[in-house]
C-alpha positions as CSV (number, residue, x, y, z in Angstrom):
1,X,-31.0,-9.2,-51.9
2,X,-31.5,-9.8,-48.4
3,X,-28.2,-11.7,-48.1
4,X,-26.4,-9.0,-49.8
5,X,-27.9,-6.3,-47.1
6,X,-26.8,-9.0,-44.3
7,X,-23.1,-8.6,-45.2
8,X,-23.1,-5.0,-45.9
9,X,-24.4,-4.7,-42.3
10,X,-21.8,-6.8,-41.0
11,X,-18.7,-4.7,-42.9
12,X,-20.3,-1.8,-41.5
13,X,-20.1,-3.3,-38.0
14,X,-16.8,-4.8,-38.3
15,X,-15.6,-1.4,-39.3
16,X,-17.3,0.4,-36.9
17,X,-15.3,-1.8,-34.4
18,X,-12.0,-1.8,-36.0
19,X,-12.3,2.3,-36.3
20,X,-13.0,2.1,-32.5
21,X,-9.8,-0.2,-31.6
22,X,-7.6,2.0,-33.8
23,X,-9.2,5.4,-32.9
24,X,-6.7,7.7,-30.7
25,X,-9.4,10.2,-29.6
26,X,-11.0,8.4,-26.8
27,X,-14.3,10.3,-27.1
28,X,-14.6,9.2,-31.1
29,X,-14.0,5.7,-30.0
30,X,-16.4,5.5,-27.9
31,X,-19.0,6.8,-30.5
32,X,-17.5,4.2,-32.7
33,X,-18.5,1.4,-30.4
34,X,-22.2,3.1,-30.3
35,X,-22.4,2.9,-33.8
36,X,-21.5,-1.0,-33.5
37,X,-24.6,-0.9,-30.9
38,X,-27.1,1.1,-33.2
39,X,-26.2,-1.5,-36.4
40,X,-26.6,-4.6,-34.0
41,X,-30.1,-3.1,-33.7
42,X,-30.8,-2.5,-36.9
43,X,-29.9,-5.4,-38.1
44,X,-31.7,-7.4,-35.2
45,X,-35.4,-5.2,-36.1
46,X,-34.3,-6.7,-39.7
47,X,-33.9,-10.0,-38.6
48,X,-37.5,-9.8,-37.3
49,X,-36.4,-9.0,-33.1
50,X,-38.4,-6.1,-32.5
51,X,-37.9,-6.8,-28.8
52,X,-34.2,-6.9,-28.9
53,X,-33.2,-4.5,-31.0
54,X,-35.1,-2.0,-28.7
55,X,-33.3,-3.4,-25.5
56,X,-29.8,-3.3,-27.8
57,X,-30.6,0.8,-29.1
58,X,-31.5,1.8,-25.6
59,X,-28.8,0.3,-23.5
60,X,-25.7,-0.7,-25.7
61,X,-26.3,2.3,-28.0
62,X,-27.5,4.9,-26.1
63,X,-26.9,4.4,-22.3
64,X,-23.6,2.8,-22.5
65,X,-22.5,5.5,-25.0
66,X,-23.7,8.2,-22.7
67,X,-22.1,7.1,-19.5
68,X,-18.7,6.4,-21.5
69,X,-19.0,9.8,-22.3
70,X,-19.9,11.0,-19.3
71,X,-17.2,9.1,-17.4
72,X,-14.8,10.4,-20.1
73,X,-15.5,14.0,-19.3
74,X,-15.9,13.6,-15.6
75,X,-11.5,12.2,-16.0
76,X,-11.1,15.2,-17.7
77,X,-12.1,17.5,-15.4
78,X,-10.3,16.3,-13.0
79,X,-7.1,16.4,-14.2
80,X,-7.6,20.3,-14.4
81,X,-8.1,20.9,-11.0
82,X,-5.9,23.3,-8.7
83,X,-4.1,21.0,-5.8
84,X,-5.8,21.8,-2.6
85,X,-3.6,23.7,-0.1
């Protein structure tokens, strides 16, 4: 059984990644790439790495997700700006 959850992890994350090559919206890309993060650490707390699957949900999943969002937003708003005079 365990084997069986270890591959269905792995299509997940392999799908996950492939949705976020293909993806045109950058902003749903970049959630796709989370989602690779969040299943690495859920599969890594399976594997018995409590340690590492904290370090992998807090900074690949959710910091890296927020600043790629934040960076994303940030571009554009700027290309909306009025030229200065």
């Amino acid at each position: 059984m365990n084997i069986i959850y270890f591959i269905i992890m792995g299509f997940l994350m392999v799908s996950a990644a492939v949705a976020a090559l293909y993806l045109k919206e950058l902003s749903a890309a970049v959630i796709a790439s989370g989602a690779v993060s969040l299943l690495a650490s859920v599969l890594f707390l399976t594997m018995g790495a409590p340690d590492v699957a904290m370090t992998e949900a807090a900074i690949g999943s959710a910091l890296t997700t927020v600043v790629f969002l934040y960076a994303l937003s940030r571009m554009r708003g700027r290309g909306k700006e009025e030229p200065r005079d």
